[in-house]
C-alpha positions as CSV (number, residue, x, y, z in Angstrom):
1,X,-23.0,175.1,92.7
2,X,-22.8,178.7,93.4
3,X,-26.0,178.8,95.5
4,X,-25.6,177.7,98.8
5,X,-28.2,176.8,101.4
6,X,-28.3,178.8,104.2
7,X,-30.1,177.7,107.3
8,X,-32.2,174.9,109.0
9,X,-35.9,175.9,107.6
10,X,-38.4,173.8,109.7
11,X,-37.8,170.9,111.7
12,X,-40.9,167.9,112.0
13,X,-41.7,165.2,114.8
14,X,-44.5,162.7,115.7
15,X,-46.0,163.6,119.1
16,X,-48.9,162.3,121.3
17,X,-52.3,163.6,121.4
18,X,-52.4,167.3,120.2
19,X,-54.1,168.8,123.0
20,X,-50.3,167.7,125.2
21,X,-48.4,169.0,122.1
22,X,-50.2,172.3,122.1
23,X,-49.8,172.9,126.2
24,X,-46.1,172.2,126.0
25,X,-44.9,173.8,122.9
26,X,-47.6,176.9,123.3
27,X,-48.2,177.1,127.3
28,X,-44.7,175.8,128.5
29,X,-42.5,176.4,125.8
30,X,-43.7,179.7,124.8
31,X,-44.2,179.3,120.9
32,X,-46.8,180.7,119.0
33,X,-48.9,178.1,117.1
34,X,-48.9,179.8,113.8
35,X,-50.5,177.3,111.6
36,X,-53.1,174.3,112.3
37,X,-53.6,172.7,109.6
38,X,-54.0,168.6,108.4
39,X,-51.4,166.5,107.4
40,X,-51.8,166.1,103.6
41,X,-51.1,163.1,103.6
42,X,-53.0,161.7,106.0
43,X,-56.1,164.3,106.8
44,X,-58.1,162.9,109.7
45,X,-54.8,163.9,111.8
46,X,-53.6,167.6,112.2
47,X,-50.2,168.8,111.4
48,X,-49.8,171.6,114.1
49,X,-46.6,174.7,113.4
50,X,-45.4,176.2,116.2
51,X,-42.4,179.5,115.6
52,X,-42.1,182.8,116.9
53,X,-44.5,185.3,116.2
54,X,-43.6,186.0,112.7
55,X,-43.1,182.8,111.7
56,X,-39.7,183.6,110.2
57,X,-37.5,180.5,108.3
58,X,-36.0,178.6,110.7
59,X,-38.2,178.9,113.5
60,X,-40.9,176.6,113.1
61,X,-41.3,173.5,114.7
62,X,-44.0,171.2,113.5
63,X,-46.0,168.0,114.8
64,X,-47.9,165.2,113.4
65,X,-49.8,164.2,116.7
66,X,-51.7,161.2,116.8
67,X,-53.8,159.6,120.0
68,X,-52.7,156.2,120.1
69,X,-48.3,155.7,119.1
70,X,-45.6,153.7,120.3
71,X,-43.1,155.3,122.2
72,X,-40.2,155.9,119.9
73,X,-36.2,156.2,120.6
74,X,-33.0,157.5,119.2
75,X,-31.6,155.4,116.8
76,X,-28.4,155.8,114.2
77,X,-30.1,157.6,111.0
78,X,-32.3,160.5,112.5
79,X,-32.0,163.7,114.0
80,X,-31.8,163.1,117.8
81,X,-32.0,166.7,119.1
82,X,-33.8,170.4,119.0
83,X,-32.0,173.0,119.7
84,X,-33.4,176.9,120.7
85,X,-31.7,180.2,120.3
86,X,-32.3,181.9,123.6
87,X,-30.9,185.6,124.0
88,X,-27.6,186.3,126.1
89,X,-28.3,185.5,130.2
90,X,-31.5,183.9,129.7
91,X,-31.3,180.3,131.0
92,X,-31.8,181.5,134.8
93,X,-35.0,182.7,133.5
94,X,-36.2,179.6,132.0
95,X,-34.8,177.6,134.8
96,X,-37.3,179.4,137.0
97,X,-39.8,179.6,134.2
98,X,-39.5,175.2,133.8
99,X,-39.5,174.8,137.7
100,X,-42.7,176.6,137.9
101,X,-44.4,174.6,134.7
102,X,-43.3,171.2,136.6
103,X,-41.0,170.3,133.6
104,X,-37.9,168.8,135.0
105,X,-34.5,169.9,133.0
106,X,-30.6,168.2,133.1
107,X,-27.8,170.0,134.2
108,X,-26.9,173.5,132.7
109,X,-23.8,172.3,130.3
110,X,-21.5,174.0,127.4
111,X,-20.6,172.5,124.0
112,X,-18.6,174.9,121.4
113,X,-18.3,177.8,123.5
114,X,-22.3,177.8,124.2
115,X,-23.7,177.9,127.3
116,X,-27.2,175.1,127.2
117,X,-30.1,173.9,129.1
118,X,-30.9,170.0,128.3
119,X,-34.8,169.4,129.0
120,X,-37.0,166.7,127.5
121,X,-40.8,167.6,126.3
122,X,-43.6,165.8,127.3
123,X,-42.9,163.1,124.5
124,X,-39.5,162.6,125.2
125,X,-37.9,164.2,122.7
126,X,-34.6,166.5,123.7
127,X,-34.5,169.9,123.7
128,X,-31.6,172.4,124.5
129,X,-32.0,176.0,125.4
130,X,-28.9,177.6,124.1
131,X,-28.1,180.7,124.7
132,X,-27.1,182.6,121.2
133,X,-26.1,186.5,121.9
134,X,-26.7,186.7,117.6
135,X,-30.3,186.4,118.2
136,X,-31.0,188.6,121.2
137,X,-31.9,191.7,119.1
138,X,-34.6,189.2,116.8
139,X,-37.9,190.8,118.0
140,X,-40.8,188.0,119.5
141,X,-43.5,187.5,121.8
142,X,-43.9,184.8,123.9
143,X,-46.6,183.3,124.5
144,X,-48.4,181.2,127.7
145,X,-46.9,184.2,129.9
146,X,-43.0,183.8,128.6
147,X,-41.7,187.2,129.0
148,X,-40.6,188.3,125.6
149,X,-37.3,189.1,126.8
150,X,-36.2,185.7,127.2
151,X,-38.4,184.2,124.5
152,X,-37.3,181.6,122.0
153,X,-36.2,182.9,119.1
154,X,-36.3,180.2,116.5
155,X,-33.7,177.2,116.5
156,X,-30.0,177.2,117.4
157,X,-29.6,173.8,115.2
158,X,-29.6,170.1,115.7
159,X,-27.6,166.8,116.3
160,X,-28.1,164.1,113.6
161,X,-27.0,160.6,115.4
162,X,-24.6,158.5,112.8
163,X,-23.3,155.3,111.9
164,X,-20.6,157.4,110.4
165,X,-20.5,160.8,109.8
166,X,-18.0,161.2,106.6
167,X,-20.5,161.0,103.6
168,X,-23.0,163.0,105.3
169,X,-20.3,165.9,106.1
170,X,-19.0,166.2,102.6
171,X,-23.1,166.5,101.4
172,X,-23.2,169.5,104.1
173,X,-19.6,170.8,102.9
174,X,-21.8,170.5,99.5
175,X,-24.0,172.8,100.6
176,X,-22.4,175.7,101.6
177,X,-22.0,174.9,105.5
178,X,-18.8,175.2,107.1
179,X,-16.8,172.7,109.7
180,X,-16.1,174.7,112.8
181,X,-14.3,172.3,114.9
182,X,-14.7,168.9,116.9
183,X,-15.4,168.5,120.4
184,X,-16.5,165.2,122.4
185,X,-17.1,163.1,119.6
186,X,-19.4,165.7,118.1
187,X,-18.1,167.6,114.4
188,X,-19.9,171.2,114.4
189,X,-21.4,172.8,110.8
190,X,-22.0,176.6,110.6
191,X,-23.7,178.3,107.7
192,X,-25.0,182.4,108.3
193,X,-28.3,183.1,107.4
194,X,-29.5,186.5,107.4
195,X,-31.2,185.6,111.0
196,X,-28.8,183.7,112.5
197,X,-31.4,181.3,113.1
198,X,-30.9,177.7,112.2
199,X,-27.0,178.3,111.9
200,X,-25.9,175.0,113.6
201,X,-26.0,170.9,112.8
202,X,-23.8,168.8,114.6
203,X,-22.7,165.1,113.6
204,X,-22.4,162.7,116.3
205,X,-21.1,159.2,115.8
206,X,-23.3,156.4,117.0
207,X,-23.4,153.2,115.4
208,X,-24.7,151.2,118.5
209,X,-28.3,153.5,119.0
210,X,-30.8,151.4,117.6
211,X,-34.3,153.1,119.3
212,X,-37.1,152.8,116.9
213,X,-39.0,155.5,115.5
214,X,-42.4,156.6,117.3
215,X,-43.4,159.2,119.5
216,X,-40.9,161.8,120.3
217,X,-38.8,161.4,117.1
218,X,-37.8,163.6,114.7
219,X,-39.4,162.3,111.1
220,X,-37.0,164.8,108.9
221,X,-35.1,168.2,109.1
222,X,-35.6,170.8,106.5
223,X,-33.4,173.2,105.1
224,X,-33.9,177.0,103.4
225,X,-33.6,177.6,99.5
226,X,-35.3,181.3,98.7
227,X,-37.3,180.3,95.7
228,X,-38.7,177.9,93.3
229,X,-35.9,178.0,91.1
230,X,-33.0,177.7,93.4
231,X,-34.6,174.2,95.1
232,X,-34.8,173.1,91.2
233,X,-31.6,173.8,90.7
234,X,-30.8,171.8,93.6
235,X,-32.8,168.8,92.8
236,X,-31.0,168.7,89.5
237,X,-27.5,168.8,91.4
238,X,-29.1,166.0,93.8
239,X,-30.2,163.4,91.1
240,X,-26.2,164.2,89.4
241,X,-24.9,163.3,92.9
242,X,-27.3,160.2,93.3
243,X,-29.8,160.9,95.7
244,X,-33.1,160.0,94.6
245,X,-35.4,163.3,95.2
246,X,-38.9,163.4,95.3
247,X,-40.6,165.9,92.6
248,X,-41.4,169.4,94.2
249,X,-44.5,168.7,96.3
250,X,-46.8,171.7,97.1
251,X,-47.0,172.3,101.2
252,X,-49.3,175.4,100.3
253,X,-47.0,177.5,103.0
254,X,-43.8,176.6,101.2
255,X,-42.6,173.8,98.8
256,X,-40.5,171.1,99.4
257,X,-38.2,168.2,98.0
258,X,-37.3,165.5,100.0
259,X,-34.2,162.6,99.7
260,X,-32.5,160.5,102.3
261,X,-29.0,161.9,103.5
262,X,-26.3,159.3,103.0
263,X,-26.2,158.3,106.7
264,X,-30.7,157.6,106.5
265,X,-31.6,160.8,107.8
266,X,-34.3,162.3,105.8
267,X,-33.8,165.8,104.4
268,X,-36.0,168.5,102.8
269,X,-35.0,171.1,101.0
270,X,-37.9,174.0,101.3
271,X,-38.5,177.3,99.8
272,X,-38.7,180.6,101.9
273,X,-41.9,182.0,99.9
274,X,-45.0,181.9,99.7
275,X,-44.7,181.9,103.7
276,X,-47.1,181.4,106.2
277,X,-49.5,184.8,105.9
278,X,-50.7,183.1,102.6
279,X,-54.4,182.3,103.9
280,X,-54.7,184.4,107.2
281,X,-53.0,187.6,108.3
282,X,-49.7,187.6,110.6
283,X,-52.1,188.5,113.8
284,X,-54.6,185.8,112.7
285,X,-51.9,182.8,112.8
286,X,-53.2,179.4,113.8
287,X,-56.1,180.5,114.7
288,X,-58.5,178.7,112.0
289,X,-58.3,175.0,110.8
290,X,-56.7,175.5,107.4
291,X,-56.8,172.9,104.9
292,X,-55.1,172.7,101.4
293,X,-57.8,173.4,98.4
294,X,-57.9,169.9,97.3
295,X,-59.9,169.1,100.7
296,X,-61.8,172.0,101.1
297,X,-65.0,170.0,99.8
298,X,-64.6,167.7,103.0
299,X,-63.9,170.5,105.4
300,X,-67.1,169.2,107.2
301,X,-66.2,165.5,107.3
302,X,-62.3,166.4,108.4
303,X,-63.6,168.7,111.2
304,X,-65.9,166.1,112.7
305,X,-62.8,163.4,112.7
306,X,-60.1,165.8,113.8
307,X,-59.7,165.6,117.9
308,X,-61.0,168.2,119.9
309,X,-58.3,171.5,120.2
310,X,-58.5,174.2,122.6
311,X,-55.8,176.9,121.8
């Protein structure tokens, strides 16, 4: 179809407690936590957004944290990897920056051209720092002291782990995304969104991984569609392709459509509006409990259940 999807849109995991999850992603990390909210699904446990300080597609990051879950570990069929856009000569910075937090970090490395830093969050899960000269001039603030200089801007891309990578790189050829080349086992797609955040997925071939999902793994990936109508359009194309799609489901900041990528990974397509200054002002972010207005008549009950938060 003549639409093509641009860009990574939001990215969710499972974490541990909250209170860990908040001190990493906000005090370590940097990230502003621009939306606590409840998992609609499931409302005694929070679903926490962290992006940069506008919130912009594909910069958002978001957690379902629970108290008490098994450890998890890559396996064939998810996304194995998170990786930042960081401006131009910025990984000496957050070397420094990680030293002083206590968060230990792998060897600097370079895949495609693109110098990285490999680190691991407090759950396990990997993150690269990669350092993106497209996104330098993206405006942020970072938070927990990170000097806005070097802050996040949103994310580089991702690595989905594969029994086989053919079916799912003729669904991202599908898209719109573009194959730039091969290097160590790994087959790069490009798309350019206006940003140039979310730009990247790489396919990596790994039949023998078999982790299991739990804390520290990445539940689905999401990608950008501007409006109501193109995501439509795109769950019509879906269902003629054979993917069974979940109806449009109403995440208040955004609305999404799910399906299972031929090699397992779960994918969502989202929309860009109505965005996340919906129910609280851009300098307000993530600073109230929101909840969707079907529970607002339990607000009381919710509150009292939720774990305690200090942000």
């Amino acid at each position: 179809m003549s639409k093509k999807i641009k860009g990574l849109h939001h990215i969710t995991a499972v974490s541990g407690p909250p209170q860990e999850n908040y001190d990493f992603y906000s005090n370590t990390l940097g990230l502003r936590l621009t939306k606590k909210t409840i998992n609609f699904d499931d409302p005694l446990t929070y679903h926490l957004y962290y992006a940069n300080y506008n919130a912009t597609p594909g910069s958002s990051i978001t957690f379902f944290p629970w108290d008490h879950v098994t450890q998890g570990a890559p396996s064939a069929g998810e996304a194995t990897a998170v990786d930042y856009a960081i401006p131009k000569n910025s990984i000496g910075y957050w070397k420094n920056r990680l030293d002083e937090c206590g968060v230990t970090f792998d060897k600097q490395s370079r895949l495609f051209g693109f110098d990285m830093l490999p680190l691991h969050d407090n759950d396990d899960m990997l993150i690269r720092l990669v350092e993106d000269d497209r996104v330098s001039s993206l405006k942020t603030k970072g938070m927990g002291g990170v000097d806005d200089t070097h802050a996040i801007r949103g994310f580089f891309g991702t690595t989905l782990s594969l029994a086989d990578t053919a079916r799912t790189a003729e669904l991202l050829a599908e898209f719109g995304w573009q194959h730039h080349k091969r290097e160590n086992g790994i087959e790069r797609f490009t798309s350019k969104p206006e940003n140039n955040l979310g730009t990247m997925v790489d396919l990596k071939k790994e039949p023998d991984l078999n982790g299991r999902f739990g804390r520290g793994s990445i539940h689905h990936i999401a990608f950008r569609v501007p409006d109501d109508e193109t995501q439509l359009e795109w769950r019509e194309n879906l269902l003629q392709m054979g993917f069974q799609v979940t109806p449009v489901q109403n995440r208040d900041y955004f609305r999404s459509i799910y399906f299972r990528e031929p090699g397992g990974v779960l994918f969502e397509l989202a929309t860009d509006i109505p965005g996340f200054t919906k129910d609280e002002p851009l300098e307000a972010l993530g600073q109230k409990l929101k909840l969707p207005a079907w529970y607002e008549n339990k607000r009381e009950q919710i509150e009292a259940q939720l774990p305690a938060l200090e942000t």
